[in-house]
C-alpha positions as MATLAB code, in Angstrom:
seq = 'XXXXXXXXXXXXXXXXXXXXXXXXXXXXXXXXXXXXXXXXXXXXXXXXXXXXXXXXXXXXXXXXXXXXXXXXXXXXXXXXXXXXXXXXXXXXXXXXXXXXXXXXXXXXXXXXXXXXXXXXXXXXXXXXXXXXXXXXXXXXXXXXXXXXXXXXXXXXXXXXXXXXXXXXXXXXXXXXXXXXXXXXXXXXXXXXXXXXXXXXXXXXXXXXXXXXXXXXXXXXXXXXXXXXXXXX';
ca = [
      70.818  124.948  -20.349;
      71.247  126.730  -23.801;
      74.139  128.688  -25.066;
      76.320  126.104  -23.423;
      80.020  127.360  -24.903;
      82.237  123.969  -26.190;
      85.638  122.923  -25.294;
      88.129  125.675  -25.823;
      90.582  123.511  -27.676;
      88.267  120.856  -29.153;
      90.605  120.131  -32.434;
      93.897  120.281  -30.743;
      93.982  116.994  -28.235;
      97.456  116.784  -28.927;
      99.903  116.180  -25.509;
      96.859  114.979  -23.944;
      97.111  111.717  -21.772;
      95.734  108.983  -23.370;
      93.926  108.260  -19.751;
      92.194  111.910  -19.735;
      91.198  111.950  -23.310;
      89.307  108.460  -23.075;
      87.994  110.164  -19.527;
      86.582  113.499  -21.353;
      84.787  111.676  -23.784;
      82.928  109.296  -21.894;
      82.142  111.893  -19.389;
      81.096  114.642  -22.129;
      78.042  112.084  -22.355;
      78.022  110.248  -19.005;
      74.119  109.295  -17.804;
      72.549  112.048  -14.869;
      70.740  110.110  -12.425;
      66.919  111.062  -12.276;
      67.080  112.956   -9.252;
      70.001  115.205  -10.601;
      68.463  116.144  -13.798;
      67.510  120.071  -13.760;
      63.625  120.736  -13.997;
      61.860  122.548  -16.220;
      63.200  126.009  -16.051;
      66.550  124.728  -14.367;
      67.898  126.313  -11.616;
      70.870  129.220  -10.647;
      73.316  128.195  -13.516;
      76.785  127.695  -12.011;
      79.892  125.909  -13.223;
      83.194  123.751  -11.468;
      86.251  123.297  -12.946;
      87.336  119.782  -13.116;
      91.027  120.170  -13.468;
      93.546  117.209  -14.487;
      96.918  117.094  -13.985;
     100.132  115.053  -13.668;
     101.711  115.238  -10.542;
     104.717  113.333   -8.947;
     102.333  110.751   -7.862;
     100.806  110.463  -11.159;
      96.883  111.845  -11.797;
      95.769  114.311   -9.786;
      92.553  116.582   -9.420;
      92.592  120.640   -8.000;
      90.348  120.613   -5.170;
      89.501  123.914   -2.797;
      88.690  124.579    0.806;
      86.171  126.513    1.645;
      86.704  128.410    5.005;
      84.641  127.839    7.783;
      82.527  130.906    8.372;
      80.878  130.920    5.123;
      77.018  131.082    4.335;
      77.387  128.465    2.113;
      79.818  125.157    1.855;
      81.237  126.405    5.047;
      84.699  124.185    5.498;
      83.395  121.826    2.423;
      86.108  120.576   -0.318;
      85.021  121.809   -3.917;
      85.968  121.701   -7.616;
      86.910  125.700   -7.923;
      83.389  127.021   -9.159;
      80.457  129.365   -9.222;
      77.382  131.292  -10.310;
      78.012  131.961  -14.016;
      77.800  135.710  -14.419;
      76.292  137.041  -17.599;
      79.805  138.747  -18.538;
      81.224  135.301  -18.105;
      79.227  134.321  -21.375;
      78.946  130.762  -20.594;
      80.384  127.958  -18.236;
      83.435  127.313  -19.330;
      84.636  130.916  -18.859;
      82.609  131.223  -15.644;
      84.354  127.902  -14.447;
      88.378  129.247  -15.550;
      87.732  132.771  -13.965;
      86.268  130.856  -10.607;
      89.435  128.709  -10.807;
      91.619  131.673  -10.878;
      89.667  133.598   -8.329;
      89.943  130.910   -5.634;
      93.239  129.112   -6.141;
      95.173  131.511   -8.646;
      95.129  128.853  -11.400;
      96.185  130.825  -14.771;
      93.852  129.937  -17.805;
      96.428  130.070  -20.310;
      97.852  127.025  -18.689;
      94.656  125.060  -19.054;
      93.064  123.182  -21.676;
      89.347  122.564  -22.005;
      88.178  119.560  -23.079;
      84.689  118.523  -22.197;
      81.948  120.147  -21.028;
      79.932  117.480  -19.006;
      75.959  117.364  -18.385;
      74.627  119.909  -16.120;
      73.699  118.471  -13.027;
      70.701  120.144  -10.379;
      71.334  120.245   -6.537;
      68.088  119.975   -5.066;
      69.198  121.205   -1.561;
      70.866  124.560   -2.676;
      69.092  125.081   -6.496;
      71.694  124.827   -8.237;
      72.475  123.897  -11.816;
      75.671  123.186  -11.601;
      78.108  122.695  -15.236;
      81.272  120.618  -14.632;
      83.963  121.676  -17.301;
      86.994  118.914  -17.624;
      90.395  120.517  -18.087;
      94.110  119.367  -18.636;
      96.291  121.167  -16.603;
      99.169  121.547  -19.615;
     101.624  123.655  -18.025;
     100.627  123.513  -13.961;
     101.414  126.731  -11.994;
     102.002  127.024   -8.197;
      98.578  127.815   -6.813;
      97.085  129.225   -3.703;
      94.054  130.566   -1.827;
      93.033  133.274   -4.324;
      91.088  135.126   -0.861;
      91.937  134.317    2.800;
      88.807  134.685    3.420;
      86.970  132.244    1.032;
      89.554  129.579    0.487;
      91.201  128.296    3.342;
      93.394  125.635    1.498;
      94.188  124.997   -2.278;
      95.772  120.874   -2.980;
      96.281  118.720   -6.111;
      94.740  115.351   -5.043;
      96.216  111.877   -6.445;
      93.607  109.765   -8.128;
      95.153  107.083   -6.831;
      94.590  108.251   -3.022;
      91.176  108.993   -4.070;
      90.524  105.679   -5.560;
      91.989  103.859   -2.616;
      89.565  101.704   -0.794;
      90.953  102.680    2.841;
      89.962  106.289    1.700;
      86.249  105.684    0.950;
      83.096  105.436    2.691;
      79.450  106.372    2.912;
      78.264  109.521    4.170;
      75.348  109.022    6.124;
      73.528  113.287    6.215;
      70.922  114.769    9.126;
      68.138  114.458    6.382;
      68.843  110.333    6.175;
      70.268  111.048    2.984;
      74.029  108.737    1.894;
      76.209  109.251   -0.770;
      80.247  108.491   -1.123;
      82.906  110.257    0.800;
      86.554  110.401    0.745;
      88.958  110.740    3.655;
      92.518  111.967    2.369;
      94.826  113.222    4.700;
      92.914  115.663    6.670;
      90.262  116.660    3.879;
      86.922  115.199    4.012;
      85.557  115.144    0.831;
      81.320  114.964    0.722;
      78.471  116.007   -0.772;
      78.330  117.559   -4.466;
      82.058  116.885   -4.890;
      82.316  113.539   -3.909;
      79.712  112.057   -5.774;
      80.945  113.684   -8.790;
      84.555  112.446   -8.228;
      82.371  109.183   -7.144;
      81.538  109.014  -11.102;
      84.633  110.118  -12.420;
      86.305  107.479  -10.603;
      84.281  104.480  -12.462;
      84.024  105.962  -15.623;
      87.929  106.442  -15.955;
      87.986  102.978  -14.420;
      89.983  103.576  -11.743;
      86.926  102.594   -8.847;
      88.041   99.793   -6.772;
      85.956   97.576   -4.499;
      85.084   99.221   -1.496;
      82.934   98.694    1.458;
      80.053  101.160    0.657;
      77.608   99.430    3.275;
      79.156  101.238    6.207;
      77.429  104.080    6.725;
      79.785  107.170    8.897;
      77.557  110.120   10.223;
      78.506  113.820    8.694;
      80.906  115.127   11.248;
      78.861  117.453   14.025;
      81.608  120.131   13.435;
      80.399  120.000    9.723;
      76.265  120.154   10.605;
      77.216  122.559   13.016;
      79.092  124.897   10.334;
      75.661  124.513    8.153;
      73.190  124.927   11.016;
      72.832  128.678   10.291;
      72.114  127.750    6.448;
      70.284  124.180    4.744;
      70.794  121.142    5.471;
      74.171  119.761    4.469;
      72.789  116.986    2.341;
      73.451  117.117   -1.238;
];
């Protein structure tokens, strides 16, 4: 995608964990697998914010809820994110105004520090922009509308790189990719094999039995049987 916007605070990486600086610049150039790259004329450009911050348990990652009823992603875990509107004027605006729409996160809180490589969804068409973020001065947050967010939570990296927490996703289409089971979130799809890749590149993966394959709960294919197929 042109007119990509950089980081918002690219000279100032000052207060920045060690940890999440190495973590921004390997990702900033991290490899897309074949069948991720965007085609020839891309797809609808959309943007996530991947947002860092230090919690009592130490690392942790903002992830959203989606509520049930929805068209698309019904009940699915997410990096806050969206369709980049042209008044947006690139992702990393697109992906801070998303962030404060569906979990009240306040920009002026957050520092940009990578934008990653944009990454296609097949399923949905998708072009989809991650933008990595510190979290320098975290806020309470919450479901920015009832009716889109069900549930707004700052995830340990530690629970996410726990082995007892992963597994393989096995989708309707005979698809797999990574999971993650914390508390009662199931994290799949999109999300997870993003946070899949985050994981080893900040080297925090751990061995875990990936050869197990769980099927997509039916309460999940049953929330997308009105849309696609749930499969990334």
């Amino acid at each position: 995608m042109t007119g990509v916007d950089p980081p918002a605070a690219d000279g100032d990486w000052s207060g920045v964990p060690g940890w999440l600086a190495s973590l921004a610049r390997s990702a900033a150039t991290m490899d897309v697998p074949q069948a991720m790259r965007p085609p020839p004329g891309g797809g609808r450009p959309s943007a996530v914010l991947i947002l860092f911050g230090d919690g009592p348990d130490g690392p942790d990652v903002l992830l959203v809820q989606k509520t049930p009823w929805l068209r698309r992603h019904a009940g699915q875990p997410a990096f806050p994110g969206g369709a980049i509107d042209q008044s947006d004027g690139g992702p990393v605006a697109a992906a801070l105004r998303e962030a404060a729409e569906e979990a009240r996160v306040d920009p002026s809180g957050v520092q940009v520090l990578a934008v990653l490589p944009e990454l296609f969804i097949p399923r949905s068409g998708f072009s989809v922009i991650p933008v990595l973020a510190w979290w320098r001065r975290p806020a309470p947050v919450s479901p920015g509308d009832p009716m889109e967010i069900s549930a707004v939570a700052r995830i340990p990296v530690s629970e996410l790189a726990d082995p007892a927490n992963r597994l393989s996703m096995r989708y309707p289409s005979g698809r797999a990719g990574p999971a993650f089971q914390v508390g009662d979130m199931l994290v799949w799809g999109f999300t997870a094999m993003l946070v899949d890749r985050l994981l080893a590149i900040g080297g925090w993966e751990r061995p875990w039995d990936a050869a197990t394959m769980h099927d997509l709960p039916p309460e999940i294919v049953q929330a997308a049987a009105g849309g696609q197929d749930p499969a990334p």
